[in-house]
C-alpha positions in Angstrom: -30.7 6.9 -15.6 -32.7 6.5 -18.8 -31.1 6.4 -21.9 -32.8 9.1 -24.8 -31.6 7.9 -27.8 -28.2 9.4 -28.0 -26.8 8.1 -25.0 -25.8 4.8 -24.8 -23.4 2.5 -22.6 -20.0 1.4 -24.7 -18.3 -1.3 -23.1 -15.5 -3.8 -24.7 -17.8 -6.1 -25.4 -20.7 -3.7 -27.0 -17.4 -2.2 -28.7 -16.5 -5.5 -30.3 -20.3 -6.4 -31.5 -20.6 -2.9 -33.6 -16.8 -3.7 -35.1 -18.5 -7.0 -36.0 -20.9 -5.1 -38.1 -18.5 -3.3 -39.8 -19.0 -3.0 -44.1 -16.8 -0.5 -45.0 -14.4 1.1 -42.5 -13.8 1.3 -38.7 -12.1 3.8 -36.7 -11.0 3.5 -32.9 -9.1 6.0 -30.9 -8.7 5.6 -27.1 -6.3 5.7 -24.2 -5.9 1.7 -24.8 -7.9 -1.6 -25.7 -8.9 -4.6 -24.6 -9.0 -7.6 -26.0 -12.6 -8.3 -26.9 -12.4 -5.1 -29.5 -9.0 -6.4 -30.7 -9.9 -10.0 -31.4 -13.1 -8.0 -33.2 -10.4 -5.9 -35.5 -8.2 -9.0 -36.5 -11.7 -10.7 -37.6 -12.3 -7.7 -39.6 -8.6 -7.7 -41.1 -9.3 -10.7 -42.7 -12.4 -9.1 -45.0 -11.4 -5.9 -45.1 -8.5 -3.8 -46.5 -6.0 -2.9 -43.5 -6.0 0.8 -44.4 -10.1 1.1 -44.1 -9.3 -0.2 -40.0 -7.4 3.2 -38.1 -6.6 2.4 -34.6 -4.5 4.9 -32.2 -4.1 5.0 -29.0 -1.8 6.3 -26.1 0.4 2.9 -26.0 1.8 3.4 -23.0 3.0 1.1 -19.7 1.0 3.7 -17.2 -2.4 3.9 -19.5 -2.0 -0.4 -19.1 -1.4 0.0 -15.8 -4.7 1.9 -15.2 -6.6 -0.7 -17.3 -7.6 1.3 -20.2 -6.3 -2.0 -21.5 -4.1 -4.9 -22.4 -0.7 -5.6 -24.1 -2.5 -8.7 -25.1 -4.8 -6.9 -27.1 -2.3 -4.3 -29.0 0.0 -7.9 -29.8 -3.2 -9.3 -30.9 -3.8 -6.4 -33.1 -0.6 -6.3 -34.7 -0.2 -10.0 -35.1 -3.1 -9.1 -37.6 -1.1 -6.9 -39.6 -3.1 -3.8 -37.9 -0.6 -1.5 -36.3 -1.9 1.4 -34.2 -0.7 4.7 -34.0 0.6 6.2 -31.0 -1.8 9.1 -29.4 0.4 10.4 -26.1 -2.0 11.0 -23.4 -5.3 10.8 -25.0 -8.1 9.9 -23.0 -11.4 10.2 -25.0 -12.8 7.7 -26.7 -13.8 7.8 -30.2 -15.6 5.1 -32.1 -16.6 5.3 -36.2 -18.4 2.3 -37.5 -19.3 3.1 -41.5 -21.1 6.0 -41.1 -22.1 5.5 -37.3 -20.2 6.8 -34.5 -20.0 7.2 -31.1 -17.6 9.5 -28.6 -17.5 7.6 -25.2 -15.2 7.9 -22.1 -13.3 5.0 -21.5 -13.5 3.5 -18.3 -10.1 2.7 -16.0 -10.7 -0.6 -14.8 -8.0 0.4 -11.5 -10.8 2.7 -10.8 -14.1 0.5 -11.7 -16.0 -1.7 -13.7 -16.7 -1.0 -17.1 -20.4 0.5 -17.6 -22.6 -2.8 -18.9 -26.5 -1.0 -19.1 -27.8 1.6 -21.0 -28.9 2.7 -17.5 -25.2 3.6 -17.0 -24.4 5.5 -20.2 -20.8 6.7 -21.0 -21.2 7.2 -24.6 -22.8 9.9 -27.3 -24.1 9.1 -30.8 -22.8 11.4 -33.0 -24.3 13.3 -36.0 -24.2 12.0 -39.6 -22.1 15.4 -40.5 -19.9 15.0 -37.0 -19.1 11.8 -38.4 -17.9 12.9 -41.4 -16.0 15.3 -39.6 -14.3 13.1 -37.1 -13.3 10.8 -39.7 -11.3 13.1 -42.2 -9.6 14.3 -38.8 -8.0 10.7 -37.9 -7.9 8.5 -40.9 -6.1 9.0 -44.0 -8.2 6.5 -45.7 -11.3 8.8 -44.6 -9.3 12.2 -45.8 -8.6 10.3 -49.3 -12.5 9.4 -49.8 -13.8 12.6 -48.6 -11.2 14.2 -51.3 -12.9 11.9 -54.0 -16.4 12.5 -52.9 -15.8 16.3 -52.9 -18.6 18.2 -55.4 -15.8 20.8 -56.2 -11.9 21.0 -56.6 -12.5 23.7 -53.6 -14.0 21.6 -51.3 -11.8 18.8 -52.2 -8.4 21.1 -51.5 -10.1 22.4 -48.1 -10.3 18.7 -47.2 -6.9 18.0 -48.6 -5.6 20.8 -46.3 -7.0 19.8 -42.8 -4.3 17.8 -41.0 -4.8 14.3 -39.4 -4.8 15.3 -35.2 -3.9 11.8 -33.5 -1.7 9.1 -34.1 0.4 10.1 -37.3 3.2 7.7 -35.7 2.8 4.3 -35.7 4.2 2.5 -32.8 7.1 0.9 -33.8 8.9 -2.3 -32.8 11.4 -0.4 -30.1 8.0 1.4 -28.5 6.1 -2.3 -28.4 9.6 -4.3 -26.5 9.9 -1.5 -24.3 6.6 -1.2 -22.8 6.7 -5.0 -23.2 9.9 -5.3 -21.0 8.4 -2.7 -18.2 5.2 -4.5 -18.1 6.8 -7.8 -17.8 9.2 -7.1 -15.1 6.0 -5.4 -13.0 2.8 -7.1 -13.9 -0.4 -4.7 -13.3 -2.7 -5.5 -10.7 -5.6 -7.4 -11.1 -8.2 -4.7 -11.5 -11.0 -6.1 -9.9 -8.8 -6.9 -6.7 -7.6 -3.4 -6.5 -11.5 -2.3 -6.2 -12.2 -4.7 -3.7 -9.4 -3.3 -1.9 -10.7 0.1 -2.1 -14.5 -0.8 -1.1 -12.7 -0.8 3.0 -9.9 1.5 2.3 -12.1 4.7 3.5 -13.0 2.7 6.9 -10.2 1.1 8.0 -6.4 1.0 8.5 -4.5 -1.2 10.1 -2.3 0.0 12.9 0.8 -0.6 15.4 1.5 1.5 18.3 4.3 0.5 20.3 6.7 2.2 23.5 10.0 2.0 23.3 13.0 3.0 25.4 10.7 3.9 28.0 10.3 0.7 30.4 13.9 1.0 32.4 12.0 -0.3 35.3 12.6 -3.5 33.7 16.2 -3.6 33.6 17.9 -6.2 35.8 21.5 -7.0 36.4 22.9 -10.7 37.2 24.9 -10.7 40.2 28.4 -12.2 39.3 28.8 -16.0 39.6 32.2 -15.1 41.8 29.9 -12.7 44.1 26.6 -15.3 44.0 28.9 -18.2 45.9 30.5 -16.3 48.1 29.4 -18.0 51.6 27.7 -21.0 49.9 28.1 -24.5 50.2 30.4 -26.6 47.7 26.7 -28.2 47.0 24.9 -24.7 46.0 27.7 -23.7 44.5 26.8 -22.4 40.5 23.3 -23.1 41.3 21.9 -19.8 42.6 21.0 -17.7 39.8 20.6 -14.1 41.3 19.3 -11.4 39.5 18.5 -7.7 41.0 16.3 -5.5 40.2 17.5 -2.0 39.0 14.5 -0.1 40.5 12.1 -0.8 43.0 8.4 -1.5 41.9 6.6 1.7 41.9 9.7 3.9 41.0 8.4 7.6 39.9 11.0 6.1 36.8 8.3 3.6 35.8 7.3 3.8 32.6 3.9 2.4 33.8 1.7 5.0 33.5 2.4 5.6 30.5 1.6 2.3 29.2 -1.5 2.1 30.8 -2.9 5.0 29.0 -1.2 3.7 25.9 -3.5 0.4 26.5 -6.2 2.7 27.2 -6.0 4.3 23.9 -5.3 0.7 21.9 -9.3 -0.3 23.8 -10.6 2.6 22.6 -9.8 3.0 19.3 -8.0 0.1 17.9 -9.9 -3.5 18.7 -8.2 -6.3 18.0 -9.4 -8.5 14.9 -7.6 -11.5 16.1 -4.7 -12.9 16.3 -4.0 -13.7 12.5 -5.2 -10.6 11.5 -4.0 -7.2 14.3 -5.7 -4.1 15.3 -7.5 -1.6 13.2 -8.4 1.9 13.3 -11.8 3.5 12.1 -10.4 6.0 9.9 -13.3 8.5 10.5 -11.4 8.3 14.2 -8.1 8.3 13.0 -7.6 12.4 13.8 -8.8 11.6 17.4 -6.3 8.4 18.0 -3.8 11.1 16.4 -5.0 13.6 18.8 -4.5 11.3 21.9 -1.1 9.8 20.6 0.3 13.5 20.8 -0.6 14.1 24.4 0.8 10.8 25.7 4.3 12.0 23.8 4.3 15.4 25.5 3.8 13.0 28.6 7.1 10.7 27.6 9.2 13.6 26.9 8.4 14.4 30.3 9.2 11.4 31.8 12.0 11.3 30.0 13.9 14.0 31.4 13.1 12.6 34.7 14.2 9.6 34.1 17.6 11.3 33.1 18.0 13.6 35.6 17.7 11.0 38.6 18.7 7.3 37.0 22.7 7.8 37.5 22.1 8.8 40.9 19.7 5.6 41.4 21.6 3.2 39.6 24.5 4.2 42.0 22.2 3.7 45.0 21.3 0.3 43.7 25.2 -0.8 43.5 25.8 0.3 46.7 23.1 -1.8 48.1 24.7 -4.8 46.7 28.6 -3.6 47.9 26.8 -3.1 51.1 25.7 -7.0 50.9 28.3 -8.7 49.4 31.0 -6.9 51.7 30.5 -8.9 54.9 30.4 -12.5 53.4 33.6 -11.0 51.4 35.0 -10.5 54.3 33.8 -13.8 56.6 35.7 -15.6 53.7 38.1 -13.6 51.2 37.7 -14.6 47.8 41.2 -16.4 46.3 41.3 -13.9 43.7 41.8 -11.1 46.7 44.1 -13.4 48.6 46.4 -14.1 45.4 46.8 -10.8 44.4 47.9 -8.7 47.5 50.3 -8.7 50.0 47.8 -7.7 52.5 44.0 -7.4 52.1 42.3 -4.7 53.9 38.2 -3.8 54.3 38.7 -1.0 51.5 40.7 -3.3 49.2 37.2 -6.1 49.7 34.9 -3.0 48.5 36.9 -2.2 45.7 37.3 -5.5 44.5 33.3 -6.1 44.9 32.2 -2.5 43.2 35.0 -4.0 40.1 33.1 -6.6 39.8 29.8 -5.3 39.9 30.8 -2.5 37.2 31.3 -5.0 34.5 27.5 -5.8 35.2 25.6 -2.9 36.0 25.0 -0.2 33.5 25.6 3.4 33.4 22.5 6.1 32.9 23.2 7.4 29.3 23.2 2.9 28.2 19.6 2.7 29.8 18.1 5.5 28.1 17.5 5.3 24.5 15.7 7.6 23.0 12.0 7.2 24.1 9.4 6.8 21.5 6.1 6.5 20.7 5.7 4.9 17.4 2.5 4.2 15.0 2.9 2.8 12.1 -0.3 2.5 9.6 -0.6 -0.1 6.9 -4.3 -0.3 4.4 -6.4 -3.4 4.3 -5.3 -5.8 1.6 -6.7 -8.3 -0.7 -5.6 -11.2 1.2 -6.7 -9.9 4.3 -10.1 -8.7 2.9 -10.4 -11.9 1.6 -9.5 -14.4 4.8 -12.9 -16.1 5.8 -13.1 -14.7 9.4 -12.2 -11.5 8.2 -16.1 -9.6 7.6 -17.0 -11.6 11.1 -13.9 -10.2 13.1 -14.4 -6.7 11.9 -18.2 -6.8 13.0 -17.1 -8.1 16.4 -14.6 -5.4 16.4 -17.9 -2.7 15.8 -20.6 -4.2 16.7 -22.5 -0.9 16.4 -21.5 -0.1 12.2 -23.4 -2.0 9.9 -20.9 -3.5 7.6 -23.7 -5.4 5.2 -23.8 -2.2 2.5 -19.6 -2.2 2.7 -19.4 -5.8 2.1 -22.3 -6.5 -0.8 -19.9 -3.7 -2.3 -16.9 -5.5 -2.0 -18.4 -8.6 -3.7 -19.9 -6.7 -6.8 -16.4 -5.2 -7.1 -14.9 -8.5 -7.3 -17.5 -10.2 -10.2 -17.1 -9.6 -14.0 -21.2 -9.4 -15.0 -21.8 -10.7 -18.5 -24.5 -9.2 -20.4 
C-alpha cells in the first residue's frame, strides 16, 4: 500500500526520532510504551520543562502482557522525573510533536510485529486545527497556553471550561509496585516466540490417543508356588514359574479389534514425527479424527457390556480348568498343609483346598473391568518444539503432499526484529 501523504507508519523507533525533534512540547497517549520512546522523553526532560512533556497511558500488567510495552520503559520514564498518568483501557494512540501530530494504532507485539514501512501504514497526520484541539483535551500545559493565546476573554473561558479527557491521575507509587510485583512473579512471554508459535498453530496439534481398561485378554494369573511343585522333583522345585492365561487367544472378550482400528485411525490421521517429538494431527482433519474417535467408543461401549455380561462366568471356567489339573497330582501326593490340618483328607476336602488357593490369585469380574475408555488428549506446537532442528524435516516426512515452505519462511520472519 502506498502511502498519500497523511498516512504514515509509527513505530517505537520512528516514535522516538520525532520526540527527538521536539522544541516546545510533546504529548503521548497510548495503551503503553516501549523503551526506545521512553529513553527519547528522559533525553527531552533534560532540555525541556517536565510539564511541556504529557504522557498517559493504560499502566496496566495485561496491556504489558500484550506488548503494548515495557515496565522498563514507564521506570525509565519516571526515573526522569516524568510521571505518566493512568488512562484505564485506552487503546488509541495519540502522538503531538510542537504543532505536528499524528493518531496511530498501537501495535500488540503478542499479536505481531510492529509496522516498520510506510508501505504498512498505521498512523494519520492530523490537521493543524485538530492539533490544537487534541492538545487542550490532554495536557494542562496545552489548556494553560491556549487560555493565554485566546483573542478574547470568551474564547479564553470556553477553553478554560473543556475538561482534560485522559490521564487526570498520575500513577502513583502503590499502582507502579503492584503491577511491578505481578509482572515479576509471571514474566510476559517473549513476543516474537509467541508469533512463531502461532505461524503452525492453525495446522497442527499434537495428540495422544490411548485404550484403556479394555485389553482383559491380557490378564494372567501366577499359579501358586504350593500348587506349581506339587509332583515335582526336590531339583525343580521353586523353579517353574507358571503363569495362565485368563482367556484363550481369540476370545470374542478381546479387545483386539478394537485396537486395530484404533491403529488404523493413529496411520491415518496422526503420523508420527519421531520418537523425540510424537504424533500430530492436521487440524483441517481434526473434525474427521473426531468423527472416527466417536464411532470406535459406541464400539467399546459395546464390547463392554459383553465383556461384563460373560467374564464371571469365564473366569470361573478358567479356575476350574486349573482345579481340574491340580486335583490329581493333589491327590498322587497330599500336600502337608492338607495332611496337618485334618483328621482325615477326602477328594472334596483336595478340591477345596486347591480352589482356596487359587482364589487368592485369580480375580473376580467387577476387578478386571475398569471403566473402558478411549482417551485423546491434545496439546499445541511449542516454541521448543518448533524450534528442534529435525523438527520442519519430520513434519514434511509426516506430509509429504503439503508444502510447508510458505509456513516456515513465516515462522522465521516472525522470529527476527528488522531494523530500519
Amino acid at each position: 500500500m502506498k502511502p498519500t501523504g497523511i498516512l504514515t507508519a509509527l513505530s517505537s523507533r520512528s516514535i522516538a526520532a520525532r520526540i527527538r525533534e521536539a522544541q516546545r512540547r510533546v504529548i503521548y497517549a497510548a495503551p503503553g510504551i516501549h523503551p526506545e520512546p521512553a529513553a527519547a522523553m528522559a533525553e527531552l526532560a533534560s532540555r525541556l520543562p517536565l510539564s511541556s512533556i504529557t504522557i498517559s497511558l493504560d499502566f496496566d500488567e495485561h496491556t504489558l502482557r500484550m506488548g503494548y510495552g515495557t515496565l522498563e520503559a514507564v521506570e525509565a520514564l519516571v526515573a526522569a522525573g516524568l510521571i505518566p498518568t493512568h488512562s484505564p483501557g485506552f487503546r488509541s494512540g495519540i502522538l503531538i510533536v510542537d504543532d505536528r501530530g499524528w493518531i496511530f494504532t498501537p501495535t500488540a507485539l503478542y499479536l505481531e510485529a510492529e509496522p516498520q514501512s510506510d508501505e504498512t501504514p498505521n498512523a494519520v497526520e492530523l490537521s493543524p486545527a485538530q492539533v490544537k484541539a487534541l492538545a487542550i483535551r490532554l495536557s494542562p500545559a496545552a489548556k494553560q497556553e491556549a487560555i493565554e493565546q485566546a483573542e478574547s476573554p470568551a474564547e479564553a473561558q470556553a477553553i478554560a471550561q473543556l475538561t482534560i479527557d485522559l490521564g487526570v491521575d498520575a500513577v502513583a507509587p502503590p499502582h507502579m509496585e503492584a503491577v511491578k510485583a505481578a509482572i515479576e512473579t509471571a514474566p510476559p512471554v517473549k513476543f516474537d516466540v509467541v508469533r512463531q508459535v502461532r505461524v503452525f498453530e492453525p495446522y497442527l496439534q499434537y495428540v495422544e490417543l490411548s485404550l484403556t481398561g479394555a485389553a482383559v485378554q491380557r490378564h494372567r494369573v501366577r499359579i501358586p508356588p504350593v500348587l506349581q511343585n506339587l509332583g515335582t522333583s526336590k531339583d525343580l522345585e521353586g523353579k517353574l514359574k507358571t503363569t495362565f492365561d485368563l482367556l484363550e487367544k481369540g476370545s470374542s472378550m478381546s479387545s483386539k479389534t478394537l485396537e486395530d482400528e484404533l491403529n488404523l485411525i493413529r496411520k491415518n490421521f496422526t503420523p508420527s514425527l519421531g520418537k523425540d517429538h510424537g504424533r500430530v494431527v492436521l487440524k483441517a482433519a481434526k473434525p474427521r479424527l473426531i468423527e472416527r474417535l466417536g464411532e470406535l467408543r459406541k464400539k467399546l461401549e459395546e464390547h463392554q457390556k459383553q465383556v461384563e455380561s460373560k467374564l464371571q462366568a469365564k473366569l470361573d471356567e478358567s479356575k476350574k480348568q486349573v482345579v481340574d489339573y491340580y486335583l490329581p497330582l493333589a491327590t498322587a501326593s497330599l500336600p502337608d498343609a492338607l495332611v496337618g490340618s485334618l483328621l482325615k483328607v477326602t477328594d472334596e476336602d483336595i478340591k477345596l483346598w486347591i480352589e482356596g488357593e487359587l482364589s487368592a490369585v485369580f480375580p473376580k469380574a467387577e476387578d478386571l473391568i475398569r471403566k473402558m475408555t478411549l482417551e485423546e488428549r491434545y496439546k499445541d506446537v511449542t516454541f521448543e518444539t518448533l524450534n528442534r532442528p529435525d523438527f520442519l524435516d519430520s513434519v514434511r516426512a509426516a506430509f509429504p503432499k503439503i508444502d510447508w515452505d510458505k509456513a516456515y519462511m513465516e515462522f522465521k520472519a516472525a522470529g527476527e526484529t528488522t531494523k530500519k
